[in-house]
C-alpha positions as CSV (number, residue, x, y, z in Angstrom):
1,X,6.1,-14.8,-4.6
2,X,7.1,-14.4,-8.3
3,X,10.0,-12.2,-10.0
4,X,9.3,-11.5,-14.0
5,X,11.9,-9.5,-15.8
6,X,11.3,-7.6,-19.3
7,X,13.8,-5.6,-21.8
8,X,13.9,-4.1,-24.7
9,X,17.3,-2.9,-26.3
10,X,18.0,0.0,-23.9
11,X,16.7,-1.3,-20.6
12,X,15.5,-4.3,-18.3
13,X,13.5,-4.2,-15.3
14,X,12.8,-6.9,-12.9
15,X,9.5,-6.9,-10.4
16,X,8.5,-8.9,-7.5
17,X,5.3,-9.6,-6.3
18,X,6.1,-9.9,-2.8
19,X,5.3,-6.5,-2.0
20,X,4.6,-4.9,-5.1
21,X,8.6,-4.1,-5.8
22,X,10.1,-3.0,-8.8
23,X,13.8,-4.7,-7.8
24,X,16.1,-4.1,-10.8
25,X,16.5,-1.8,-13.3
26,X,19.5,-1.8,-15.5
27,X,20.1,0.2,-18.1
28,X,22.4,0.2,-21.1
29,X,25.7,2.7,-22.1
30,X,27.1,3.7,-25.3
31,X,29.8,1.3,-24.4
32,X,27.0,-1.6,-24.3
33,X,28.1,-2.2,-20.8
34,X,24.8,-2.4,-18.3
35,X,24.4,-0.4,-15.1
36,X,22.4,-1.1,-12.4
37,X,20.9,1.8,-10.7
38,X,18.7,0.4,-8.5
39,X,20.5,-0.8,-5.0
40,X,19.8,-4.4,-4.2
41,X,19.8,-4.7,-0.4
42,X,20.2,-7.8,1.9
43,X,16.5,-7.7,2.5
44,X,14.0,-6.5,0.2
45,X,12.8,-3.7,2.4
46,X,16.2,-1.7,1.6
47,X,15.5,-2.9,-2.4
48,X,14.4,-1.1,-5.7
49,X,11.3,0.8,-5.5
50,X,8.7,-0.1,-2.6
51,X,5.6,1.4,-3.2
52,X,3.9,4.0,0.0
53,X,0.7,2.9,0.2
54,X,-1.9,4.1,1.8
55,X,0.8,7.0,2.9
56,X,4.2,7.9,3.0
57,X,6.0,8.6,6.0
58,X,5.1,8.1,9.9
59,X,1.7,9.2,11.2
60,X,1.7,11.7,13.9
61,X,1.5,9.2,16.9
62,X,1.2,6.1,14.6
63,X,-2.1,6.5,14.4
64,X,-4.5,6.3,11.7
65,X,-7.2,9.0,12.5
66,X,-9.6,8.0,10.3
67,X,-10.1,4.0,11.8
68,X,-8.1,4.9,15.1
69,X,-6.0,2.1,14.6
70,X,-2.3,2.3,14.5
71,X,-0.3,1.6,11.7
72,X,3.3,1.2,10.5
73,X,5.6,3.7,9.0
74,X,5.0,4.0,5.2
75,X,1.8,2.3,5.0
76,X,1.1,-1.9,4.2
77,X,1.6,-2.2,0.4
78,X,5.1,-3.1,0.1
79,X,4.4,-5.8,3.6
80,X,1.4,-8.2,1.1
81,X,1.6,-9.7,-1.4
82,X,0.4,-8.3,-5.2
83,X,-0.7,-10.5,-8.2
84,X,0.9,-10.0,-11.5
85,X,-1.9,-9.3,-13.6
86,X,-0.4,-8.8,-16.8
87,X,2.5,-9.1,-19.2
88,X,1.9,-6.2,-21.7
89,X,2.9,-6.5,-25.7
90,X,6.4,-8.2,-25.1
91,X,9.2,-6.1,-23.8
92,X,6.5,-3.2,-23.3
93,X,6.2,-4.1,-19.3
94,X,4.4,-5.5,-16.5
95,X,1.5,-4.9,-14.2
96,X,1.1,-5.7,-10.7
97,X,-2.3,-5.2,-8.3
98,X,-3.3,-5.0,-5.1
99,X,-7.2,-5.9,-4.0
100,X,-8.8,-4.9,-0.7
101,X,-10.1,-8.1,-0.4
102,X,-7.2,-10.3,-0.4
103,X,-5.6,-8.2,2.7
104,X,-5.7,-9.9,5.9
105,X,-8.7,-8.9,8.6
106,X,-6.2,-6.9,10.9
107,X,-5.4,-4.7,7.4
108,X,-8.5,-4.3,6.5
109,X,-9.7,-3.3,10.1
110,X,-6.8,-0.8,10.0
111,X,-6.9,0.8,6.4
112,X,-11.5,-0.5,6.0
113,X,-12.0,0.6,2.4
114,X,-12.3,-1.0,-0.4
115,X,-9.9,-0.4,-3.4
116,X,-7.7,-2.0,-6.3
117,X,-4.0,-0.4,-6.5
118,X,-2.4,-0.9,-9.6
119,X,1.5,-0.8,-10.8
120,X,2.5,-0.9,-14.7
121,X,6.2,-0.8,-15.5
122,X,7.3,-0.2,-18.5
123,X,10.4,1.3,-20.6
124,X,10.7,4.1,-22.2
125,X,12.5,4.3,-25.8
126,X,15.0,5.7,-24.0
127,X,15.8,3.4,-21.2
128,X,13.7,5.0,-18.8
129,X,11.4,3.0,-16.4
130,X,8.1,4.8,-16.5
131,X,6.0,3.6,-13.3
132,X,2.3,4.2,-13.6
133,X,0.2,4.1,-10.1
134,X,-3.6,4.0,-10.1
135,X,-6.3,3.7,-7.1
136,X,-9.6,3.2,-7.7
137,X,-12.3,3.4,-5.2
138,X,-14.3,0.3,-5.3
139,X,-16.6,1.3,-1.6
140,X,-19.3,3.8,-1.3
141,X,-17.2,6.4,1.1
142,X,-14.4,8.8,-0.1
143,X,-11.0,7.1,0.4
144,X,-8.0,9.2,2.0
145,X,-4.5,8.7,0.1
146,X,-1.0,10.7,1.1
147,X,0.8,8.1,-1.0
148,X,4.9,7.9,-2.6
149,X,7.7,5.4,-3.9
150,X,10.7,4.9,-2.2
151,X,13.3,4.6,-4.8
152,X,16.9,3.3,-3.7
153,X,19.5,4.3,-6.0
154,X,22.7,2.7,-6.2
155,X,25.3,5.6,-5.3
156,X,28.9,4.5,-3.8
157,X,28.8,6.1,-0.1
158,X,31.7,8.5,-0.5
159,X,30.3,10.4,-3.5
160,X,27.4,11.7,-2.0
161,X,29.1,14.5,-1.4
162,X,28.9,14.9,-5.2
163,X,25.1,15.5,-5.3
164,X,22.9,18.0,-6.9
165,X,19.6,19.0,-7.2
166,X,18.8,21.3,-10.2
167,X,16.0,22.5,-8.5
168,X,17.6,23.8,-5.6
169,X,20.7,25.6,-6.3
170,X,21.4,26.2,-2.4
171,X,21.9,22.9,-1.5
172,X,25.4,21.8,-1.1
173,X,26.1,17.9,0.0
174,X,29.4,19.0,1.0
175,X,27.9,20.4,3.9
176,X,26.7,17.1,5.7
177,X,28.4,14.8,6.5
178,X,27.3,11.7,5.3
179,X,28.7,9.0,7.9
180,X,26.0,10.2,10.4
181,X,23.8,12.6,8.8
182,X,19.9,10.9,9.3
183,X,17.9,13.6,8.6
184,X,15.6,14.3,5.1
185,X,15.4,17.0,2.5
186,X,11.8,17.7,1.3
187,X,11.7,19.9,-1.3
188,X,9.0,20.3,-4.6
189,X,8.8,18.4,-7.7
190,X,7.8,20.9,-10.5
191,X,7.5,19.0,-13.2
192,X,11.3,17.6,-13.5
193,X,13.6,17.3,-11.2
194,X,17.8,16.3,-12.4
195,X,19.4,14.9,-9.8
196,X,23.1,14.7,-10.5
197,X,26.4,12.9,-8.9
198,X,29.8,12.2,-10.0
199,X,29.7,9.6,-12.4
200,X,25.9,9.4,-13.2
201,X,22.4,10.8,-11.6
202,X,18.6,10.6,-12.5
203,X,15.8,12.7,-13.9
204,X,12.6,12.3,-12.3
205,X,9.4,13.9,-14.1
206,X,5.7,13.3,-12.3
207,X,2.2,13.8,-12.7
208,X,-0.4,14.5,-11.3
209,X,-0.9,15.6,-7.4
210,X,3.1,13.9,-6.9
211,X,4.6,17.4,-5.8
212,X,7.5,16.6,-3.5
213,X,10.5,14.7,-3.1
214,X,12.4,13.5,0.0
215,X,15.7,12.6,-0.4
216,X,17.2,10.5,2.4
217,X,20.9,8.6,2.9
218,X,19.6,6.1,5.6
219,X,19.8,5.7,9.2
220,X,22.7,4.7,11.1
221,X,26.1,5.8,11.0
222,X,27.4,2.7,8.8
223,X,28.0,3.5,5.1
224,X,25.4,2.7,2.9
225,X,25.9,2.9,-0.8
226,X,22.7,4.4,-1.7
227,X,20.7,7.9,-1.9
228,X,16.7,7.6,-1.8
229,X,14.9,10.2,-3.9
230,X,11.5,9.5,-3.0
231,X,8.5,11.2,-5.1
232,X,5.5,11.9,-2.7
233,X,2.1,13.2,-3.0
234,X,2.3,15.2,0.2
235,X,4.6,15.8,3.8
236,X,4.3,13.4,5.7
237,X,1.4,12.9,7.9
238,X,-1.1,14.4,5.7
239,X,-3.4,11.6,4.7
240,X,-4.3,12.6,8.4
241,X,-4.7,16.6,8.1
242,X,-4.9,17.1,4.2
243,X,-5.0,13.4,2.2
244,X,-6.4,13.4,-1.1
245,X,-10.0,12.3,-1.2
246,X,-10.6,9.6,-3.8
247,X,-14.6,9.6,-4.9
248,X,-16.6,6.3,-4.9
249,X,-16.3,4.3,-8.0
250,X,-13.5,6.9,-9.6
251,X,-10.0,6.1,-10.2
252,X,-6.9,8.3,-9.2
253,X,-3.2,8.0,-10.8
254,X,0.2,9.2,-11.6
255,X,2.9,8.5,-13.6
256,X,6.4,8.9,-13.0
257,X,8.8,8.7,-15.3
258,X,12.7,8.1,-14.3
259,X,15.3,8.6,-16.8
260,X,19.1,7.9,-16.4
261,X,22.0,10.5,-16.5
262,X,25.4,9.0,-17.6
């Protein structure tokens, strides 16, 4: 496992390589007082941004049509272990990737294609963390993707009721209730999306075939001081009946670009 961190004067983001995470990223006020608006969990799979890879969601049944093999909820990429390939030009970010061939047999009997998976972080000049996610087919057979991030932003549990989506006028958080509510929202991404609470909220522009977002406030009737707004290429379930079909020897990416509202 290995945690790098970069900044530059607006920003700092931290990654991890256990799992291909993006863990921290802290951004900087007017004040010159730092906010962190990623949630740092007790375990790292309620941390930052895991990646959904090969697919976001549960499969119908658990099972993976395509090899007949059942897999987990959300895919593998965020339970293995990625190599830091490269620090960019200093403070301009880090990549991470992922290699078919290092995953273990039972992975590659589940998910048997043969790829490279590729995170860049970097900043934007205006503290923004601009994730870049690229798949390139390295086998001879089209490979099926239905793939997302799971952000966790940090959101103090009794102001969720404060949320909205500028995209969706008609939704009104004041309508759940938020101790038990463990349900999702899907709704599109066109382009940008503002997401806004009491004290703060996040833009989140995409590219590319990322079209929706989930958001979700956890399971369990505990408080949890948190919202996910999760960018996904499709519902879930679809890298079963409609995944997108990455060529032999082609690549396929996205970018999405968070920005923070204070």
């Amino acid at each position: 496992m290995a945690t790098l961190s970069f900044q530059n004067e607006y920003a700092r983001v931290e990654i991890n390589s256990d799992g291909g995470y993006v863990t921290a990223w802290d951004v900087i006020d007017s004040s010159e007082q730092w906010h962190s608006m990623l949630y740092k969990g007790e375990t790292i799979k309620r941390t930052g941004i895991p990646l959904l890879f090969p697919y976001a969601g549960p499969l119908e049944n658990d099972l993976f049509i395509h090899s007949g093999q059942v897999m987990p909820q959300h895919g593998f990429a965020r339970l293995v272990p990625w190599h830091i390939s490269s620090e960019l030009e200093k403070s301009a970010g880090l990549e991470m990737n992922l290699h078919s061939s290092t995953l273990s047999d039972e992975w590659k009997k589940a998910y048997p294609y043969e790829f490279e998976a590729r995170i860049k972080v970097s900043i934007s000049n205006t503290g923004g963390l601009i994730y870049t996610l690229s798949v390139t087919n390295l086998g001879t057979t089209n490979l099926p993707i239905a793939l997302g991030l799971h952000p966790y932003f940090s959101l103090p549990h009794d102001e969720k009721h404060t949320i909205t989506i500028s995209s969706e006028p008609s939704f009104d958080a004041e309508q759940i209730n938020w101790n038990t509510w463990q349900d999702f929202l899907l709704f599109p991404l066109n382009h940008t999306v503002a997401v806004n609470w009491k004290n703060g909220g996040i833009t989140i522009q995409a590219t590319g075939e990322m079209k929706n977002l989930v958001l979700w406030s956890g399971e369990g009737a505990e408080e949890k001081p948190y919202i996910c707004i999760e960018p996904i290429s499709a519902p879930f379930n679809a890298i079963n009946s409609n995944p997108i079909w990455v060529k032999p020897n082609t690549k396929w990416s996205t970018t999405i670009q968070f920005e923070a509202l204070r």
